[in-house]
C-alpha positions as CSV (number, residue, x, y, z in Angstrom):
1,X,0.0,0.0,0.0
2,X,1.3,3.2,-0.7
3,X,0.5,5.9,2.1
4,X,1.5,9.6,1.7
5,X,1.5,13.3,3.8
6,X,2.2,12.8,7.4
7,X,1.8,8.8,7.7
8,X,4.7,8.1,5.6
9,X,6.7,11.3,7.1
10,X,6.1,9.2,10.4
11,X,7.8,5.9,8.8
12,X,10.5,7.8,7.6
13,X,10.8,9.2,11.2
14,X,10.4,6.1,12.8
15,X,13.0,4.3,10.0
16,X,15.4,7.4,11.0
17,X,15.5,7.3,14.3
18,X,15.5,3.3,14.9
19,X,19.2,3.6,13.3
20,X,20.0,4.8,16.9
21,X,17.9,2.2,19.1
22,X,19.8,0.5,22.1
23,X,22.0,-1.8,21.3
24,X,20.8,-5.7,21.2
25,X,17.1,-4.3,19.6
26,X,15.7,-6.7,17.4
27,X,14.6,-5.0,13.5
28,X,11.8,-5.3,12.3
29,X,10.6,-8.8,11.5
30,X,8.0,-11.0,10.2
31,X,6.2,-12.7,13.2
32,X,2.9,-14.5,13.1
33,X,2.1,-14.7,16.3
34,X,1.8,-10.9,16.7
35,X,-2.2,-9.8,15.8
36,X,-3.0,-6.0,15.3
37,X,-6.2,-4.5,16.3
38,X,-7.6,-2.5,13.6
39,X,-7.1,0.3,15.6
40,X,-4.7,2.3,17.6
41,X,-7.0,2.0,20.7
42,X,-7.9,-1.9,19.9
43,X,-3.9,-2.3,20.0
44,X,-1.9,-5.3,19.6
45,X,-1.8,-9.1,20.8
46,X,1.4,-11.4,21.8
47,X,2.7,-14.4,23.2
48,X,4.6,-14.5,26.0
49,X,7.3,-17.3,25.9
50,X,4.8,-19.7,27.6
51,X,2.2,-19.7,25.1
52,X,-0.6,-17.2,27.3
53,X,-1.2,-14.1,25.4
54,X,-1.4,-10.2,26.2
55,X,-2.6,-7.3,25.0
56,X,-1.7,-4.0,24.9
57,X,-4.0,-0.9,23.9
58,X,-3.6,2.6,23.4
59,X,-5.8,4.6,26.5
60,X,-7.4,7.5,24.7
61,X,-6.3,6.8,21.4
62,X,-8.6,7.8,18.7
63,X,-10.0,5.0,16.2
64,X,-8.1,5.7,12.9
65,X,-8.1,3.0,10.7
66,X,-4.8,1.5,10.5
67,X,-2.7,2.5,7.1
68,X,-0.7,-1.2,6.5
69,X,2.4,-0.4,4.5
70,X,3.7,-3.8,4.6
71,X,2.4,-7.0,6.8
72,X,5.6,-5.9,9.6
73,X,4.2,-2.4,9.6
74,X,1.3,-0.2,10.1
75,X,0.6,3.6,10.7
76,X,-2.6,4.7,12.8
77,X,-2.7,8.2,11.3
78,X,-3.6,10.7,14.3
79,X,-4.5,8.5,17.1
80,X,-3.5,11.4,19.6
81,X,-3.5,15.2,18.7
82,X,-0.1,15.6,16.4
83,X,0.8,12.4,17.3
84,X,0.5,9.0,14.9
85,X,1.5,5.7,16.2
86,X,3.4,3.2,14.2
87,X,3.2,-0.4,15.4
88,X,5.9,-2.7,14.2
89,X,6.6,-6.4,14.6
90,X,9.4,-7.8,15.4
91,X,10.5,-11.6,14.8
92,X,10.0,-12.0,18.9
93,X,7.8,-9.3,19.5
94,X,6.2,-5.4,18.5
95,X,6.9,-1.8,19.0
96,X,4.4,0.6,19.3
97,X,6.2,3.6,18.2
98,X,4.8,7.4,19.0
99,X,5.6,9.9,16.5
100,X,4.9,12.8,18.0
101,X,4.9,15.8,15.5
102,X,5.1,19.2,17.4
103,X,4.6,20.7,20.8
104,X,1.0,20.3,20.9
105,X,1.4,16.7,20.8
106,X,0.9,14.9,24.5
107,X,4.1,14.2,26.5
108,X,2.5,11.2,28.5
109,X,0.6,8.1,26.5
110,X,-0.5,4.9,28.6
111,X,-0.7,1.9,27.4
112,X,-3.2,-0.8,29.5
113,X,-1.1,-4.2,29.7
114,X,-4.1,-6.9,29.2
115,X,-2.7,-9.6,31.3
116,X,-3.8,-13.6,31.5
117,X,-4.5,-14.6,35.2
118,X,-1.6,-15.3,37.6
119,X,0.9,-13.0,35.6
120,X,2.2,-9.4,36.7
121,X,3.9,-6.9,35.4
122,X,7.6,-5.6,37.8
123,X,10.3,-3.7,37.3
124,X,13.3,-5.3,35.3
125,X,16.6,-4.8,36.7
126,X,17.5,-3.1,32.5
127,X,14.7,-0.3,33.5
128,X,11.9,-1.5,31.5
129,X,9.2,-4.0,33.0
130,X,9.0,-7.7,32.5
131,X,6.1,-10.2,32.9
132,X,6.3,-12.5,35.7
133,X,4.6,-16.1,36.0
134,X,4.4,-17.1,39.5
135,X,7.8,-18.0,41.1
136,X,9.3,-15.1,39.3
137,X,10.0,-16.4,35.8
138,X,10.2,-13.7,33.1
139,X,8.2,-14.6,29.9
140,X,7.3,-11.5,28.7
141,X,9.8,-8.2,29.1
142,X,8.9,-4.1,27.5
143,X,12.3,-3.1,27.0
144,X,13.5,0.7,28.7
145,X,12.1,3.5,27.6
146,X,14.3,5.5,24.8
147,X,13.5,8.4,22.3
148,X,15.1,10.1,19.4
149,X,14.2,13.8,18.1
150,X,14.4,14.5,14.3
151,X,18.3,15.4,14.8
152,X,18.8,12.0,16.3
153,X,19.8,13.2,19.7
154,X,18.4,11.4,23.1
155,X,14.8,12.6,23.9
156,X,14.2,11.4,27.9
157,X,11.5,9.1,28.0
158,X,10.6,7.4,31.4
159,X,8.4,4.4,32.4
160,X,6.1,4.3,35.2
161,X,3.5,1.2,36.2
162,X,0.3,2.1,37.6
163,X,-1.9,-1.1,38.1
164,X,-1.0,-3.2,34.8
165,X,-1.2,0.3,32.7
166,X,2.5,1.5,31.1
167,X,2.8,4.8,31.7
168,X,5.6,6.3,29.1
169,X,6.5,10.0,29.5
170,X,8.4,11.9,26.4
171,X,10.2,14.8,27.4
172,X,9.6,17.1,24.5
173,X,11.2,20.1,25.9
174,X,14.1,21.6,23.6
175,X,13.3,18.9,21.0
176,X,12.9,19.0,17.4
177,X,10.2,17.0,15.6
178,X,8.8,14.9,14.5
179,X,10.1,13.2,18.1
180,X,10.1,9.1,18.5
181,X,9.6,6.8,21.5
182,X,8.7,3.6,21.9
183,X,7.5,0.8,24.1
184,X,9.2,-2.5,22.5
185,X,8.2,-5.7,24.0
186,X,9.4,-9.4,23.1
187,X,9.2,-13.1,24.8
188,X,12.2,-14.7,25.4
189,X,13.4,-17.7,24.2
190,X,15.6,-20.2,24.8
């Protein structure tokens, strides 16, 4: 599908500023375990690495349609004011990538973690949160927060867990846009 205006200025953004992601990221990937609502606020469904599933949605999203550019990749054009969301797979998991386009856009997006009985979400010891099973066991982990402005300098972005809702926070302060940030979240294997 060929998209045009902002959508594909928010995949070039998002292709841009992954260049810089943390070292040990995964690309993007084929993965057919990952299912994508049709929406921003439907969101996006995954294993963990023992076979349960979660969810993760998009509080307060709007209800876009989602623009598919290629089966790894889809824009949701405007799901926040000046802000799209690109969601990405990856061959272990998904990003849900905010491109946020200029100061108007909202500095704090949450994200509701839908989570089978038994699991819970805790801090990892890398700064991001992992899904626990009982006992402990990680089988789910959202990597730390990161961010990149449209220079490709460091934007602070900070996690915070209310309940099983992901609470990402983009500083946007001194920033040139479009601005990118992105909860990444894989099952581990092995």
């Amino acid at each position: 599908m060929t998209i045009g205006g902002r959508a594909a200025g928010a995949v070039d953004a998002v292709d841009a500023a992954l260049r810089f992601r943390p070292k040990g990221e995964p690309d993007e990937g084929a993965n057919p375990d990952i299912v994508w609502g049709s929406t921003a606020a439907a969101g996006v469904s995954a294993p963990t690495a023992d076979g349960a599933r979660i969810r993760v949605k998009l509080a307060g999203a709007g209800n876009p349609p989602a623009r598919v550019v290629r089966p790894t990749l889809r824009v949701f054009p405007d799901a926040f004011p000046a802000t799209d969301v690109v969601g990405q797979s990856t061959p272990g998991g998904f990003r849900l990538i905010t491109v946020s386009h200029s100061a108007e856009a909202p500095s704090e997006f949450r994200f509701p973690v839908v989570l089978p009985p038994a699991l819970s979400l805790a801090l990892s010891g890398a700064g991001g949160f992992d899904i626990l099973r009982p006992g402990g066991a990680a089988v789910g982990r959202f990597w730390a927060a990161w961010g990149r402005d449209a220079g490709g300098r460091p934007v602070r972005v900070t996690y915070a867990l209310s309940g099983t809702d992901l609470i990402m926070t983009v500083d946007l302060a001194e920033a040139s846009f479009p601005v990118v940030a992105d909860p990444l979240y894989t099952a581990p294997t092995g």
